[in-house]
C-alpha positions as CSV (number, residue, x, y, z in Angstrom):
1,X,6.2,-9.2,34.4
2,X,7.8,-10.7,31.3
3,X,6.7,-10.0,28.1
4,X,6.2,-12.1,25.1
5,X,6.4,-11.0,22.0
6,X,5.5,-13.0,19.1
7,X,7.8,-12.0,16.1
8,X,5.4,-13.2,13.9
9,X,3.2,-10.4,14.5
10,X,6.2,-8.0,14.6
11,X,6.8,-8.8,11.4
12,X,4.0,-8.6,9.8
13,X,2.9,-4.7,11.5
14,X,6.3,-4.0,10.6
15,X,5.2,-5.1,7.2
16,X,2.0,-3.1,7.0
17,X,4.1,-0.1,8.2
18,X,6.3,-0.3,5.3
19,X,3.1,-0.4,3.1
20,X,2.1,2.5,4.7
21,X,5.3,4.5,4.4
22,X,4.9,3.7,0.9
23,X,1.7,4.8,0.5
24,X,1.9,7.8,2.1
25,X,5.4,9.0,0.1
26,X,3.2,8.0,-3.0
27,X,0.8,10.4,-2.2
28,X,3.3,13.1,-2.1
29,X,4.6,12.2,-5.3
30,X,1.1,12.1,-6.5
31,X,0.7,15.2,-5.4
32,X,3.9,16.8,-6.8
33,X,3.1,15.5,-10.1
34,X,-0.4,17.2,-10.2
35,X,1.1,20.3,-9.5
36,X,3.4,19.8,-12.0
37,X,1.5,18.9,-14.8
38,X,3.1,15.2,-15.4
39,X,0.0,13.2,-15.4
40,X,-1.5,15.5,-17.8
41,X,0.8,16.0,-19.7
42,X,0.9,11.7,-19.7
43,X,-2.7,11.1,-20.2
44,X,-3.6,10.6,-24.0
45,X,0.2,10.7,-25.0
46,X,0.8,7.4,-25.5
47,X,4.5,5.5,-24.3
48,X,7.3,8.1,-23.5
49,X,10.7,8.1,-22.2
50,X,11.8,10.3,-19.7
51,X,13.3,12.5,-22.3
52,X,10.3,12.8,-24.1
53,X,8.3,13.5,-21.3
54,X,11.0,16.1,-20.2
55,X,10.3,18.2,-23.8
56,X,7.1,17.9,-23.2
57,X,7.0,19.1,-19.8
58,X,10.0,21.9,-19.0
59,X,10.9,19.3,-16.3
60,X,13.9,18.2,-15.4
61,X,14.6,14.4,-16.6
62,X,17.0,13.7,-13.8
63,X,13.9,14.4,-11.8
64,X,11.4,13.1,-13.8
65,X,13.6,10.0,-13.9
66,X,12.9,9.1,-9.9
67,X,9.2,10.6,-9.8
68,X,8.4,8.4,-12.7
69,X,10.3,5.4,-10.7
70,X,8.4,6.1,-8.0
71,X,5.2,6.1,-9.6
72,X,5.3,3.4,-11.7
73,X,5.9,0.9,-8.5
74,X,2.9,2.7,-6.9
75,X,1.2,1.4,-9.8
76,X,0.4,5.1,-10.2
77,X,1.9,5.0,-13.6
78,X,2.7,1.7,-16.5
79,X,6.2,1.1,-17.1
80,X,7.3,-0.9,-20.0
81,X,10.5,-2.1,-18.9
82,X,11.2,-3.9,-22.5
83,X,10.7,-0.2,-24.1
84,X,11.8,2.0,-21.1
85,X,8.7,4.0,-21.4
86,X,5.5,5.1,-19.8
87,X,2.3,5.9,-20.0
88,X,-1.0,6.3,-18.2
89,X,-4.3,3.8,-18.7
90,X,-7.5,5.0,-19.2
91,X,-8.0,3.9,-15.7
92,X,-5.1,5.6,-14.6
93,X,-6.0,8.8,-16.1
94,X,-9.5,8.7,-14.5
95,X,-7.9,8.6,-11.4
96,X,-4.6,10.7,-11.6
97,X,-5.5,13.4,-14.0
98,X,-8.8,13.8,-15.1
99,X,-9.8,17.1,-12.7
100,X,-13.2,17.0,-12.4
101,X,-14.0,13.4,-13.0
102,X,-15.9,11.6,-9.9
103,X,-13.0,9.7,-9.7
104,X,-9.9,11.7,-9.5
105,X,-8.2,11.8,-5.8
106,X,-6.6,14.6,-6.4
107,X,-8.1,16.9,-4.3
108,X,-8.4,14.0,-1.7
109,X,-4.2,13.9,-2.4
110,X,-4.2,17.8,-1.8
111,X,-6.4,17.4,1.5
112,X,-3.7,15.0,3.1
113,X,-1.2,17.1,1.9
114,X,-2.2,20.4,3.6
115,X,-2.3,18.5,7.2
116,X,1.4,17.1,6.5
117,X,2.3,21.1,5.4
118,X,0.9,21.9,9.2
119,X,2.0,19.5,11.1
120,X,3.2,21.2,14.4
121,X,-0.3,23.1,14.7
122,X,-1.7,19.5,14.5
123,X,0.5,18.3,17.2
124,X,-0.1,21.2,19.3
125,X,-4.2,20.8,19.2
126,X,-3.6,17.3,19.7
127,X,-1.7,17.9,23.2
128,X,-3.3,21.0,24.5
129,X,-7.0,19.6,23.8
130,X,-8.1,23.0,22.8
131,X,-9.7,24.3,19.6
132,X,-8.3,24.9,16.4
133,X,-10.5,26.6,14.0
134,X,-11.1,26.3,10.1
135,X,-9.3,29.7,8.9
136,X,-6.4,28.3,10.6
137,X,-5.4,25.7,8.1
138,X,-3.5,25.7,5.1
139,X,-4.9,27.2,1.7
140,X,-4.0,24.0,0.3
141,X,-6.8,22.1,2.8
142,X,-9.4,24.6,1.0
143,X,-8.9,24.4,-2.2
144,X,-8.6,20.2,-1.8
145,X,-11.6,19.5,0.2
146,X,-13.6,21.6,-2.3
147,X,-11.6,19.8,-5.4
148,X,-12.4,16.1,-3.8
149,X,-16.0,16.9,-2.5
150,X,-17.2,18.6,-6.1
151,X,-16.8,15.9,-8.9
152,X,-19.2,13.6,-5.6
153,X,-21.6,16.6,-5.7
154,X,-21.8,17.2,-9.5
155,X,-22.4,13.4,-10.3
156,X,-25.3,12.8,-7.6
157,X,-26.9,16.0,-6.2
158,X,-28.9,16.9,-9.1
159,X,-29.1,13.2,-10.3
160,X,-29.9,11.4,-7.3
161,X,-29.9,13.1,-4.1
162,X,-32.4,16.1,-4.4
163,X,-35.1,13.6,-6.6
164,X,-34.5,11.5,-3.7
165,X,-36.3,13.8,-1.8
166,X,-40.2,14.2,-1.4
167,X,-41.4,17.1,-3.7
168,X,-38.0,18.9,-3.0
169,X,-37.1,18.8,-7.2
170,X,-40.5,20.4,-7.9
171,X,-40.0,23.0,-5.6
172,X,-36.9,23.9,-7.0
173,X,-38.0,23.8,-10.3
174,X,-41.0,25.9,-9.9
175,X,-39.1,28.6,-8.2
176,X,-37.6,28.3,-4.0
177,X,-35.6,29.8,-1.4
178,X,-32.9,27.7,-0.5
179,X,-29.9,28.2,1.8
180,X,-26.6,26.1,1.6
181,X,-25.0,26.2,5.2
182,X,-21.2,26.1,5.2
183,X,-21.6,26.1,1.7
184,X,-17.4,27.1,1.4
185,X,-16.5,27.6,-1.9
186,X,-19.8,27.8,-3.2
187,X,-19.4,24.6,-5.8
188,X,-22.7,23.2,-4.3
189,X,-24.3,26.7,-4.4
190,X,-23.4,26.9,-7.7
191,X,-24.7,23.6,-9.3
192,X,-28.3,24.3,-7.7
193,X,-28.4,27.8,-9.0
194,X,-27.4,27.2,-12.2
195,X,-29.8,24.0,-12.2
196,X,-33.2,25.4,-11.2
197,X,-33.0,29.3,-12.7
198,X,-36.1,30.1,-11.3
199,X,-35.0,29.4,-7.6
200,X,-32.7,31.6,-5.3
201,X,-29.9,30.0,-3.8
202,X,-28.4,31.7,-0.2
203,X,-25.0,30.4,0.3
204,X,-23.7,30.7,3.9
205,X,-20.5,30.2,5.3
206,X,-18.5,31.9,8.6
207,X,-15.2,31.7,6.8
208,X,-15.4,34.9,4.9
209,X,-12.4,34.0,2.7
210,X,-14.3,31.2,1.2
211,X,-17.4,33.2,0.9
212,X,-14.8,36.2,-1.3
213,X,-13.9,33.4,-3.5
214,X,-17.1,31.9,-3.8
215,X,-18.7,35.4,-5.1
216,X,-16.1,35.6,-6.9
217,X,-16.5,32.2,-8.9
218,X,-20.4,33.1,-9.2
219,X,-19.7,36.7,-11.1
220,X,-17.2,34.7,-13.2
221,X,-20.5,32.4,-14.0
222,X,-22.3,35.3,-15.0
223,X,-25.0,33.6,-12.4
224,X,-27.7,36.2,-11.0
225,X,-30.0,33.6,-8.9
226,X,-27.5,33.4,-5.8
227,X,-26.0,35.4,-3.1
228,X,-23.4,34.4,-0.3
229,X,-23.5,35.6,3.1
230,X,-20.9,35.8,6.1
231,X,-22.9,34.4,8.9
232,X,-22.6,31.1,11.1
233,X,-25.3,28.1,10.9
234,X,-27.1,29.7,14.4
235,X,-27.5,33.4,13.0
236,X,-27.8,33.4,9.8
237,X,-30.2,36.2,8.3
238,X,-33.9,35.6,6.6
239,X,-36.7,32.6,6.9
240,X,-39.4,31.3,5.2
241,X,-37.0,28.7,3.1
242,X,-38.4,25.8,1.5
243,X,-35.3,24.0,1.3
244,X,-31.9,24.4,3.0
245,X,-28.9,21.6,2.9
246,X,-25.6,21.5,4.8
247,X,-23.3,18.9,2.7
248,X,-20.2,17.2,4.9
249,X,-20.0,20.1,7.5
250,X,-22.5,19.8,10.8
251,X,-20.1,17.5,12.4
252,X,-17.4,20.4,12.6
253,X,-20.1,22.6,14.0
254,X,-19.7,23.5,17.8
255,X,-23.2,23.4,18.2
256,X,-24.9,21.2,16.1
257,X,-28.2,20.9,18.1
258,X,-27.9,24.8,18.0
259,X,-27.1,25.0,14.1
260,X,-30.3,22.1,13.2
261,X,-32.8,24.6,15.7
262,X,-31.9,27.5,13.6
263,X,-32.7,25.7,10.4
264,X,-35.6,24.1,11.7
265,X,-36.9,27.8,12.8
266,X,-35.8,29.3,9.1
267,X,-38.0,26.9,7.1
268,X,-41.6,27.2,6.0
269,X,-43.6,24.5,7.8
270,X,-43.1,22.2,4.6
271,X,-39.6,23.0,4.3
272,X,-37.2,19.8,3.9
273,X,-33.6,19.7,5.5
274,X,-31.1,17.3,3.6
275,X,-28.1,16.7,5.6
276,X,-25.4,14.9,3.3
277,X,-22.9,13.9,5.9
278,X,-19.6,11.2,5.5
279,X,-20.8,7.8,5.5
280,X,-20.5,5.8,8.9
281,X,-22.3,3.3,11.0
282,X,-23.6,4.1,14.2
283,X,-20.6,2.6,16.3
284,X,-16.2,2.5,15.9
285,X,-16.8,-1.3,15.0
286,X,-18.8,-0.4,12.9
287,X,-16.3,1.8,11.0
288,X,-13.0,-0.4,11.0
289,X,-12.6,-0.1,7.5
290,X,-10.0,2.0,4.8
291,X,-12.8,4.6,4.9
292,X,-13.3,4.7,8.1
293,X,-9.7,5.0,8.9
294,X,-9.2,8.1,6.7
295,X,-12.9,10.0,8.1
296,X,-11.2,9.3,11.9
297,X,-8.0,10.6,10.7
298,X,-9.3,13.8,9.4
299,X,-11.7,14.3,12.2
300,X,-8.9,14.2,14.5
301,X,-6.7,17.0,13.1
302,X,-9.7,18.8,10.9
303,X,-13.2,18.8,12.4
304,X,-12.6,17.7,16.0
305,X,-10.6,20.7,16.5
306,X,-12.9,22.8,14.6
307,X,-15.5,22.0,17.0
308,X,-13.9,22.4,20.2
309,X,-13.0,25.8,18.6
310,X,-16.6,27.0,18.9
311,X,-19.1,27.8,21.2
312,X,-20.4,24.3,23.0
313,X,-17.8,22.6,21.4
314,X,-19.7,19.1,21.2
315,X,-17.2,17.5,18.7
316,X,-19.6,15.3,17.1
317,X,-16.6,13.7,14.4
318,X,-16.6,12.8,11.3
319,X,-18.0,9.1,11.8
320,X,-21.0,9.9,14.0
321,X,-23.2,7.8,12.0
322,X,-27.1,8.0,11.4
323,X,-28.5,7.3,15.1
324,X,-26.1,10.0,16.6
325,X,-27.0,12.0,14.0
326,X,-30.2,11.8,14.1
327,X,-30.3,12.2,17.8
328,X,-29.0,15.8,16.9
329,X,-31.8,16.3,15.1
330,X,-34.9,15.4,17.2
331,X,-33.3,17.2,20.5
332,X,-33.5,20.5,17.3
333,X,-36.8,20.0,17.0
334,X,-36.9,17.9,13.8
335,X,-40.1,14.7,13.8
336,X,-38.7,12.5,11.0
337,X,-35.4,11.2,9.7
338,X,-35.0,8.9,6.8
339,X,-31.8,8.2,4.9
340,X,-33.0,9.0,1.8
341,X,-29.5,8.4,-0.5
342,X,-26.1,7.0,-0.1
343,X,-22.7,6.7,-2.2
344,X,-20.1,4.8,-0.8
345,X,-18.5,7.9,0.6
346,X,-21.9,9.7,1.8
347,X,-25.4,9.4,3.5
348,X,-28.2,11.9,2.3
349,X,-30.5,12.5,5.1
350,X,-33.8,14.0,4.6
351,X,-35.0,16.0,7.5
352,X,-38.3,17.2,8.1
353,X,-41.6,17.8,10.9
């Protein structure tokens, strides 16, 4: 059978895919220039050459020269041609070189980074269909996930997500057990136990290397009201908690159904279960979308693998959306479900009966 192409829509994929090469060569200059200390070293200087920007920096100006080149047609960086200088915008700065700020990609940058730094494990999982666990990854894919998710958590958990919740803040307030499952680094852990003093925060994570780190950042806090334990989301130690939370992390679970059950069983009989998990509808239509395009990505070289690295193995994905979600819960036990806060990057579920 003859084909027919039409080179109209040759042309314009082929165009796209240019875009795309673009982009993602931006990101690794994005990324290069975090590490190097160029956009902070830009933001708040006002217009600089390439020399000026070289004594300011240490850098090379024959480098500097192309990264800045680079950057400036990603629109990354302002170039005043008339002047031959650059600068960053407010805007800009917010975005490239503000750490901390809710809207700095960095970290999001570092993330795509680490799966290009791997890439031949990632091809390997993809073809053998087995497992591929968290540990195995790149430092890099730690320390970015934590850096993107962070600024998200400091902006709305305190502010928005846990006083969306029925009698949760009050609780906390008053003095509760909590436990923060696959809690990682421990930024989350941190922010509640240095928010309600009178509570005691259990942070809980199988990777043992985050939970070193994360002790580590809590002594460095000088904060007494938390503790971090080795253990997975199925067999982790103690009960009787009044509130327990897993943020962006039951979808890489092998056994979700198991992991919910165990929460469920660890709670007090008023105990609440917020489940912040990345926003998606319930089907791939549903999700055609920029977001949606970068959630499926990671899920296929990140928590997919992660998943089918576990016992059960029942690779949920990053886009599973509120009804397969919720599904997970009520075959764990759980009565009621209610989407209790969003963000255009997450839905707060609030889990409870």
């Amino acid at each position: 059978m003859t084909e027919t192409i039409d080179e109209a829509k040759v042309e314009e994929l082929a165009g796209k895919l240019v875009g795309d090469v673009a982009s993602a060569l931006s990101l690794y200059m994005a990324y290069i220039g975090d590490q190097a200390g160029v956009y902070a070293a830009l933001d708040g200087a006002g217009p600089l050459t390439v020399d000026e920007l070289a004594g300011k920096t240490g850098l090379n100006p024959k480098y500097l020269h192309e990264w800045l080149g680079s950057n400036a047609a990603a629109g990354y960086v302002t170039y005043d041609a008339a002047e031959d200088r650059f600068s960053l915008t407010p805007e800009q700065a917010l975005v490239m070189a503000r750490e901390g700020q809710p809207a700095c990609m960095q970290g999001f940058i570092q993330a795509v980074v680490s799966q290009y730094e791997e890439n031949e494990k990632s091809v390997a999982t993809f073809m053998s269909g087995e497992g591929r666990p968290w540990g195995d990854h790149s430092q890099c894919l730690f320390c970015g996930t934590d850096r993107f998710f962070r600024p998200g958590y400091q902006a709305n958990l305190l502010d928005n997500w846990i006083p969306a919740l029925e009698g949760v803040e009050e609780k906390l307030k008053a003095g509760a057990k909590v436990a923060d499952i696959g809690c990682g680094l421990g930024s989350s852990t941190l922010l509640m136990a240095k928010a309600y003093p009178n509570s005691t925060i259990h942070g809980i994570d199988y990777h043992a290397p985050s939970i070193e780190e994360a002790r580590a950042k809590a002594a460095e806090a000088g904060v007494t009201n938390i503790e971090f334990h080795v253990a997975t989301a199925q067999d982790f130690a103690g009960e009787g908690f009044d509130f327990a939370c897993i943020f962006d992390a039951l979808h890489d679970m092998g056994d979700p159904v198991g992991a919910a059950r165990h929460v469920r069983q660890t709670l007090k009989d008023d105990g609440t279960f917020m489940l912040v998990e990345p926003m998606a509808g319930d089907t791939m239509a549903d999700n055609m979308n920029p977001l949606g395009q970068i959630f499926y990505a990671f899920s296929t070289t990140v928590c997919t693998p992660n998943s089918l690295a576990q016992d059960v193995g029942l690779g949920l994905g990053a886009q599973a959306g509120q009804k397969r979600l919720t599904e997970v819960l009520n075959e764990a036990g759980f009565g009621t479900v209610r989407r209790a806060a969003e963000t255009p990057t997450n839905m707060v579920l609030e889990v409870i009966g």
